[in-house]
N, CA, C and O atoms as a MOPAC input file, in Angstrom:
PM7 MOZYME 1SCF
protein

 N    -21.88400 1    10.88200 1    44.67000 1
 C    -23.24200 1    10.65900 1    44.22300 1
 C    -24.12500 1    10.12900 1    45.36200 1
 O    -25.19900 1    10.70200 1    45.54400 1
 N    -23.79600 1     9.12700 1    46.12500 1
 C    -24.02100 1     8.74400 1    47.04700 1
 C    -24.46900 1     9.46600 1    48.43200 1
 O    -25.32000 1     9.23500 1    49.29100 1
 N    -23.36200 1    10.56700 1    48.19700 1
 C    -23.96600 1    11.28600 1    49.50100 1
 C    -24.66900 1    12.76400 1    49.26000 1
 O    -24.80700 1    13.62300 1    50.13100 1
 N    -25.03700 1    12.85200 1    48.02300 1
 C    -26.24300 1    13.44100 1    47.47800 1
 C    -27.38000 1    12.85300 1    47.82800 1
 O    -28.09200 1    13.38000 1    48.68300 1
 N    -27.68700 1    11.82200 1    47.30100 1
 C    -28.97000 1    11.20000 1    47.28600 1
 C    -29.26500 1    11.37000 1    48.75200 1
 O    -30.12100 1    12.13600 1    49.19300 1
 N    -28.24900 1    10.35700 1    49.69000 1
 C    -28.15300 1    10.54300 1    51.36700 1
 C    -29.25600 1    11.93100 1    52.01600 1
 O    -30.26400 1    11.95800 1    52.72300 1
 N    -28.30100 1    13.09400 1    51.23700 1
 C    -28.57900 1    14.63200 1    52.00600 1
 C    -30.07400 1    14.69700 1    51.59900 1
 O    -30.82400 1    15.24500 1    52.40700 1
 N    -30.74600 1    14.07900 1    50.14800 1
 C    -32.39000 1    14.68100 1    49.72100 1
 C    -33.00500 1    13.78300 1    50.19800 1
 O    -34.22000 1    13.95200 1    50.10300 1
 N    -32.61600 1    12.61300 1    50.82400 1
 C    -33.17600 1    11.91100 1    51.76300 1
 C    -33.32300 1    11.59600 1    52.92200 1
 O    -33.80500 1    10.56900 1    53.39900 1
 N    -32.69900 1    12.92400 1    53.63600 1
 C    -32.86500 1    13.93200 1    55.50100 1
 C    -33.63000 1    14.42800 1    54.95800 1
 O    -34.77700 1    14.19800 1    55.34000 1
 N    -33.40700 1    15.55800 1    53.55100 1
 C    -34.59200 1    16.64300 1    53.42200 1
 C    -35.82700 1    15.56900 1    53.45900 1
 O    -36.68200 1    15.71700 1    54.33300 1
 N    -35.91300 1    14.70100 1    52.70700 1
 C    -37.88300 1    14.42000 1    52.42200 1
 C    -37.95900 1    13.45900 1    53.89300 1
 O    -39.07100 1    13.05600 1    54.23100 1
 N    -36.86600 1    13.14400 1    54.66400 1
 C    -37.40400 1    12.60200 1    56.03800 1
 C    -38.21700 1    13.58800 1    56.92300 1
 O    -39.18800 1    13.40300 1    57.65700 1
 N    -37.22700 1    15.11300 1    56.49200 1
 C    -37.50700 1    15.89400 1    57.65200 1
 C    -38.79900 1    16.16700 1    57.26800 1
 O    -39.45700 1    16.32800 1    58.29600 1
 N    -39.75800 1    16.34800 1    55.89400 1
 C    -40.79900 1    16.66000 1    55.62200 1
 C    -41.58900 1    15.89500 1    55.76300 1
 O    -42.70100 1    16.42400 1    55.73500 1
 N    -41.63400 1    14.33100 1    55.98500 1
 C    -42.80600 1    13.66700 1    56.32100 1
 C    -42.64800 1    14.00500 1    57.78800 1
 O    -43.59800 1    14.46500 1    58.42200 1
 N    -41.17700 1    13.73400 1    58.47600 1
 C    -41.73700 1    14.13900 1    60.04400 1
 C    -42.77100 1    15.00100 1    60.11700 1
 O    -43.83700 1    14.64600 1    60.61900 1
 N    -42.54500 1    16.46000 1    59.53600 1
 C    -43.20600 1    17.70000 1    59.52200 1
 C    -44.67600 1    17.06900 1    59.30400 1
 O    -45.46600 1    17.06800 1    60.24800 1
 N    -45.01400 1    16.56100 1    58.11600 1
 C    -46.53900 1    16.20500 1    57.96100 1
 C    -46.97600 1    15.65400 1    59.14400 1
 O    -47.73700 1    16.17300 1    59.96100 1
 N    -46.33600 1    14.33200 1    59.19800 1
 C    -47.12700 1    13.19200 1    60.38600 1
 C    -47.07600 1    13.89500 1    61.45900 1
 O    -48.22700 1    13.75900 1    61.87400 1
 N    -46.29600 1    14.85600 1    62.54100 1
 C    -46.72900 1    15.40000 1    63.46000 1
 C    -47.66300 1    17.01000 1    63.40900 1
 O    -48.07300 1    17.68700 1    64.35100 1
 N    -47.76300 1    17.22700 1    62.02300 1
 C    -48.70400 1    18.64500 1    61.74000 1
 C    -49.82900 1    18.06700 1    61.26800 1
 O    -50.54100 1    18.73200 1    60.51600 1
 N    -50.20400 1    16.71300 1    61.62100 1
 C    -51.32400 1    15.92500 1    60.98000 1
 C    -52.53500 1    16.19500 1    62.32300 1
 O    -52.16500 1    15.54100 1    63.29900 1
 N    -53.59700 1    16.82000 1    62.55800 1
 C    -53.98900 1    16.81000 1    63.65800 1
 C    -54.70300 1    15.31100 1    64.16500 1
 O    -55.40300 1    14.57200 1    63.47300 1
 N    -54.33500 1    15.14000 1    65.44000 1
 C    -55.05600 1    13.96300 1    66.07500 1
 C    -56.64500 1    13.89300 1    65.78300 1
 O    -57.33900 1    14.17000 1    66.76200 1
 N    -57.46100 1    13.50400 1    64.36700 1
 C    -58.56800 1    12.75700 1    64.49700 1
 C    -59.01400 1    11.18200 1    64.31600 1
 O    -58.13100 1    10.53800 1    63.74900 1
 N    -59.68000 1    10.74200 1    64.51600 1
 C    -59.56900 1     9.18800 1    64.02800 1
 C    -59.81200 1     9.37700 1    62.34700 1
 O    -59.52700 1     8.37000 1    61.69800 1
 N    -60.30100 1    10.53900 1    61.57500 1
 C    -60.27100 1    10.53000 1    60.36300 1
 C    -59.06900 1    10.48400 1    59.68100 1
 O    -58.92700 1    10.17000 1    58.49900 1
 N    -58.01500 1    10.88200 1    60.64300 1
 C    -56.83300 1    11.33900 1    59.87000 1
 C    -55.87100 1     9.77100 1    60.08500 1
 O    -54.87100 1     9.64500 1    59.37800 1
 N    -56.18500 1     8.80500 1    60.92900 1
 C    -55.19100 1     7.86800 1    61.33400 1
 C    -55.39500 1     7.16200 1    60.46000 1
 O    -55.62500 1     5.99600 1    60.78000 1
 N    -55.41000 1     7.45300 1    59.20900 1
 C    -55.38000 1     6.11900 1    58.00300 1
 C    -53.93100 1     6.93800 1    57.13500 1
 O    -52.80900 1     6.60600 1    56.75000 1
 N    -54.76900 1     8.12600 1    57.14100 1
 C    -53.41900 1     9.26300 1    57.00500 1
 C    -51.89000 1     9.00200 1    57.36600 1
 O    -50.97900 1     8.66000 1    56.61200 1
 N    -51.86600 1     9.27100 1    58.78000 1
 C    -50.67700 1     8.73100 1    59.50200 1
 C    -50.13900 1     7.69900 1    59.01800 1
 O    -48.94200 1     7.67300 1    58.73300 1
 N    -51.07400 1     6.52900 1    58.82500 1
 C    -50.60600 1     5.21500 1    58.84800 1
 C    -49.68400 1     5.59800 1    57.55600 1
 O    -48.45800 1     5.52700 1    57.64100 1
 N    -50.21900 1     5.93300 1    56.57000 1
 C    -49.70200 1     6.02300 1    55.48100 1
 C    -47.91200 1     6.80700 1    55.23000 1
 O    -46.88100 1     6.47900 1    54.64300 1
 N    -48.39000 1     7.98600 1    56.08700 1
 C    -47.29700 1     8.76400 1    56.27000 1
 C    -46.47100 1     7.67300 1    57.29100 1
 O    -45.78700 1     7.11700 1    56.43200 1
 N    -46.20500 1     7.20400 1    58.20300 1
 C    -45.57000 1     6.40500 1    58.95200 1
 C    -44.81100 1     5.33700 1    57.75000 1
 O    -43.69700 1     5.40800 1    57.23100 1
 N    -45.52400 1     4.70300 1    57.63500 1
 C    -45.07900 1     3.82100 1    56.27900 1
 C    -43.84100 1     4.04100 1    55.65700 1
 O    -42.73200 1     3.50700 1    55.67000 1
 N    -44.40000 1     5.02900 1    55.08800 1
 C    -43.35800 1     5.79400 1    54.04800 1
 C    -42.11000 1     6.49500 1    54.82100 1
 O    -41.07400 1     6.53800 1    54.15900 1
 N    -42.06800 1     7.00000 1    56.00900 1
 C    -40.90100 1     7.08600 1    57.17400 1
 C    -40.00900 1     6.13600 1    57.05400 1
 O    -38.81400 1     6.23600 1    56.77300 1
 N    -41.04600 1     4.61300 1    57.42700 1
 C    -40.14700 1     3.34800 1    57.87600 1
 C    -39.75500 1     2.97500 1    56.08000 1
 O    -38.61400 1     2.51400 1    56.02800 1
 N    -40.00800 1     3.01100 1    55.53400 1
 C    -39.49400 1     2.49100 1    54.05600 1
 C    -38.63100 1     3.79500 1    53.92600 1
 O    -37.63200 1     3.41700 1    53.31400 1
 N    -38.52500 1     4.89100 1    54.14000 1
 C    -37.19900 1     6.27600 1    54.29500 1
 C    -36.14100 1     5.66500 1    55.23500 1
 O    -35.02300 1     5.53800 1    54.73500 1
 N    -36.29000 1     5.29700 1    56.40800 1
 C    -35.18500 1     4.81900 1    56.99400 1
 C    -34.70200 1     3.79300 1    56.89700 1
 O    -33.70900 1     3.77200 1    57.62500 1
 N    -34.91400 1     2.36400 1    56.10700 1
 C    -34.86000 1     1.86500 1    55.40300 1
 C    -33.47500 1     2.23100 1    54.40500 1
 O    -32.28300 1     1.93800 1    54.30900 1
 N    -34.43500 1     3.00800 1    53.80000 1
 C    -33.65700 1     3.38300 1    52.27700 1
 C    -32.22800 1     3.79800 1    52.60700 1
 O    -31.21200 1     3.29000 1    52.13300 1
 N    -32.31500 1     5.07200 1    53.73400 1
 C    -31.04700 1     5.63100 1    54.18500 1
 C    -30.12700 1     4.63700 1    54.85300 1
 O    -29.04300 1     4.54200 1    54.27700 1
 N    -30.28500 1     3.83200 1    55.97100 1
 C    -29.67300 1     2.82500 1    56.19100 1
 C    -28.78300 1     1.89100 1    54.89000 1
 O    -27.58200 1     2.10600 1    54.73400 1
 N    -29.35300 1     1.09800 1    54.21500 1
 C    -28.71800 1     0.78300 1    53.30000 1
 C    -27.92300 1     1.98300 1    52.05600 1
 O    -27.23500 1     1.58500 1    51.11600 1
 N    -28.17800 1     3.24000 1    52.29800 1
 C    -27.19700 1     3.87600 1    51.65100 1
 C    -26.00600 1     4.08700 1    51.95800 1
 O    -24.97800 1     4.16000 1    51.28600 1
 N    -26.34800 1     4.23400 1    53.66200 1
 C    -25.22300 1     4.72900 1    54.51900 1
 C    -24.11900 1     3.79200 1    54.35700 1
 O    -22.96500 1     4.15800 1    54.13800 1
 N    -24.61000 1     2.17300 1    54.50400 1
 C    -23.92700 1     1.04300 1    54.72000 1
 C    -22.98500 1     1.15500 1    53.46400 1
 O    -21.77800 1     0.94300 1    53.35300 1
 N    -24.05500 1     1.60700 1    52.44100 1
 C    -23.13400 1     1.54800 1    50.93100 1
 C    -21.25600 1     2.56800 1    51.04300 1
 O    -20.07100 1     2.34100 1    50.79900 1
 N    -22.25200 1     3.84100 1    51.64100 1
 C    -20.81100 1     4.64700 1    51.65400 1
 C    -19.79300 1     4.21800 1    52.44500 1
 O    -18.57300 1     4.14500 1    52.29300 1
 N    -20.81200 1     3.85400 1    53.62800 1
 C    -19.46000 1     2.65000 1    54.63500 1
 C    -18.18900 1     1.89900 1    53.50800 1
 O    -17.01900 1     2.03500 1    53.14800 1
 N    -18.90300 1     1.40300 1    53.39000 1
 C    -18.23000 1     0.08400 1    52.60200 1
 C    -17.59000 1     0.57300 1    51.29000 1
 O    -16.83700 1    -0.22800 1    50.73500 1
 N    -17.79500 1     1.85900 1    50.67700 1
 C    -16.78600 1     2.39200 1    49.64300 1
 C    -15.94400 1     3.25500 1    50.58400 1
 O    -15.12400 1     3.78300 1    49.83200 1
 N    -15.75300 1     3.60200 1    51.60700 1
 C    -15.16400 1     4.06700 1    52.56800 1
 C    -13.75500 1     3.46600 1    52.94900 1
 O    -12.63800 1     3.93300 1    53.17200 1
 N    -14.22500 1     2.43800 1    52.92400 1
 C    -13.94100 1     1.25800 1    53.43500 1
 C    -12.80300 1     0.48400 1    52.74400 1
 O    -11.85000 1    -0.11300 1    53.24500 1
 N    -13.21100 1     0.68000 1    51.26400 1
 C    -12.49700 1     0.31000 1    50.60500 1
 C    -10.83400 1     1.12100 1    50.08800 1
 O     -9.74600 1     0.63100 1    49.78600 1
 N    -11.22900 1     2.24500 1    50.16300 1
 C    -10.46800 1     3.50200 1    49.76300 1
 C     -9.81000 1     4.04500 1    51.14500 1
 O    -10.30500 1     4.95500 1    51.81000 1
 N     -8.97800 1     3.55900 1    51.37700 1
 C     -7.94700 1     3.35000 1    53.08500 1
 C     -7.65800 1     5.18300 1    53.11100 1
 O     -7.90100 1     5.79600 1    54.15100 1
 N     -7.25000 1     5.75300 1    52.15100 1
 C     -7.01200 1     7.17100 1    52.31200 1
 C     -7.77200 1     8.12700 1    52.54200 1
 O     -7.59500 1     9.19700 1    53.12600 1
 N     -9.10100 1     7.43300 1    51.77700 1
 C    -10.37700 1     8.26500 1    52.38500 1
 C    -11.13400 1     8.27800 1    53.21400 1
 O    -12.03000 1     9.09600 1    53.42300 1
 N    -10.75100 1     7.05400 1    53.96700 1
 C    -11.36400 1     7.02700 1    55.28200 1
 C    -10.52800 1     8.32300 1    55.93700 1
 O    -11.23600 1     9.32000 1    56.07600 1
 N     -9.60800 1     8.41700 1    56.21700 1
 C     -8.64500 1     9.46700 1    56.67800 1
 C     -8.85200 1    10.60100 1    56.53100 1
 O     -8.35500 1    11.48500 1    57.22900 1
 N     -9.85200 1    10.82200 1    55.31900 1
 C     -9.44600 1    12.51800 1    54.84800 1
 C    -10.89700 1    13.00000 1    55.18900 1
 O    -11.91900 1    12.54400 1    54.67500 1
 N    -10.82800 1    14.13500 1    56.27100 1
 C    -11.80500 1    14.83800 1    56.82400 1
 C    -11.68800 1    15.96400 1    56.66700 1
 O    -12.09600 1    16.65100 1    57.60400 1
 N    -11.09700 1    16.70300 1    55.45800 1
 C    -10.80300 1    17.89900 1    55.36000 1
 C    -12.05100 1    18.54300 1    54.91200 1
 O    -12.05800 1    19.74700 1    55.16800 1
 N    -13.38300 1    17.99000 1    54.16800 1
 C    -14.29000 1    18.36800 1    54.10600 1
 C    -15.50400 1    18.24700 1    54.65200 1
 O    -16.63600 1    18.43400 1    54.20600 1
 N    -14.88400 1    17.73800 1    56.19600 1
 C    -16.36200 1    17.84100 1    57.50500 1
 C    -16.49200 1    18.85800 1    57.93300 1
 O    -15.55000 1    19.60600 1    58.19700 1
 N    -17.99200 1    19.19100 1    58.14400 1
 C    -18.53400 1    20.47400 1    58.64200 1
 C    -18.70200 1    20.48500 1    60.41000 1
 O    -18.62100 1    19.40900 1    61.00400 1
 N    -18.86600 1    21.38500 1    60.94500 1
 C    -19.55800 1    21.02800 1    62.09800 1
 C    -21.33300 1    20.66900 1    62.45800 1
 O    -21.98600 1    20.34800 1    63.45100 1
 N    -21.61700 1    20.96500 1    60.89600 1
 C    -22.73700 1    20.97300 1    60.49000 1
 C    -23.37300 1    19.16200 1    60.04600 1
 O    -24.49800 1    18.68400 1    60.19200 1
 N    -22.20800 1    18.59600 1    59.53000 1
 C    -22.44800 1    16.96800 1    58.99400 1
 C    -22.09700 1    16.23500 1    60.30700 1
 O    -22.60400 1    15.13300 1    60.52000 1
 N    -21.17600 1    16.84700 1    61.27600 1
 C    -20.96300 1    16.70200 1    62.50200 1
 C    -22.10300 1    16.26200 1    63.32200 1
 O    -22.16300 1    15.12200 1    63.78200 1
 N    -22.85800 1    17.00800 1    63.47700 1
 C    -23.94800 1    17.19900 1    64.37100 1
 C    -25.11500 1    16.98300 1    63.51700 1
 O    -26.15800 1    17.46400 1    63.95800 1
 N    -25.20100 1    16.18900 1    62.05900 1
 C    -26.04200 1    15.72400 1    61.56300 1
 C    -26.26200 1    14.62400 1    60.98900 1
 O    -27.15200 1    14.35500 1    60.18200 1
 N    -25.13500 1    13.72300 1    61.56100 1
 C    -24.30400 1    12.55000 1    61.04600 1
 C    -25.49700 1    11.44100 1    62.14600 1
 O    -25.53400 1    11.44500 1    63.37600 1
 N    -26.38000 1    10.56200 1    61.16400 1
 C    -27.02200 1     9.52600 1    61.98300 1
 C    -26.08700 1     8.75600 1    62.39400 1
 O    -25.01500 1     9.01600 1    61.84600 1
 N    -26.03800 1     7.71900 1    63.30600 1
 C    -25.06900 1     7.06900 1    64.26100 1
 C    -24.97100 1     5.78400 1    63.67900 1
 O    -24.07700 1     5.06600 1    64.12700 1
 N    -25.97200 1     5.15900 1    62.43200 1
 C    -25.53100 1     3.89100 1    61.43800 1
 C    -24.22600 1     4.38600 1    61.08000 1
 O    -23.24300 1     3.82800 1    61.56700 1
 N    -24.02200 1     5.80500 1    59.93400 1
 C    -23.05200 1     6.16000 1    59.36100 1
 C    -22.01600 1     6.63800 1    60.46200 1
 O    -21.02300 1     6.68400 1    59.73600 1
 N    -21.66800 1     6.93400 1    61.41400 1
 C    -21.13600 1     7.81200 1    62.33100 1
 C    -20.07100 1     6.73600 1    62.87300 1
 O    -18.86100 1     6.94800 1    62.94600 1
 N    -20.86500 1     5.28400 1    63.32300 1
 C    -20.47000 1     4.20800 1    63.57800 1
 C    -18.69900 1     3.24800 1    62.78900 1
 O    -17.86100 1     2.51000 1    63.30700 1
 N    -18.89300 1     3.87900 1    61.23100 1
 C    -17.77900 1     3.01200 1    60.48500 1
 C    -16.74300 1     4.32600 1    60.15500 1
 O    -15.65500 1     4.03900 1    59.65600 1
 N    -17.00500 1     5.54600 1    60.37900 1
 C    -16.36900 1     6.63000 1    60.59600 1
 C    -14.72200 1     6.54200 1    61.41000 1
 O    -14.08700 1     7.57300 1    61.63200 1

């Protein structure tokens, strides 16, 4: 369940990235940004303490730390380095 939520919360990271840098540079728009920025830092935030969560049920479950039979090269190379870290 956990690493559901995780994965729709890269997707809506990757889409504010997308906004805040498809936001064009006016001073009309930097209230904009601000807003979109915000909501980034309260996203990474959020993911951080999820990650920590799976850490720590990870963590708990000694066999499943072990079992990598369902890593991609894809979660590989998309694995932030909070979670990557207790791996």
């Amino acid at each position: 369940m956990l690493k559901e939520i995780l994965d729709r919360l890269v997707d809506i990271e990757c889409q504010l990235d997308d906004a805040y840098y498809n936001l064009p540079e006016y001073d009309a728009n930097s209230e904009g940004k601000g807003y979109i920025d915000g909501a980034r830092c309260d996203l990474y935030h959020l993911k951080d303490e999820i990650e920590k969560r799976i850490l720590t049920e990870k963590s708990l479950d000694p066999m499943e730390r072990f079992d990598d039979k369902d890593v991609t090269l894809d979660e590989v190379m998309n694995t932030s380095p909070t979670l990557a870290k207790g791996l």
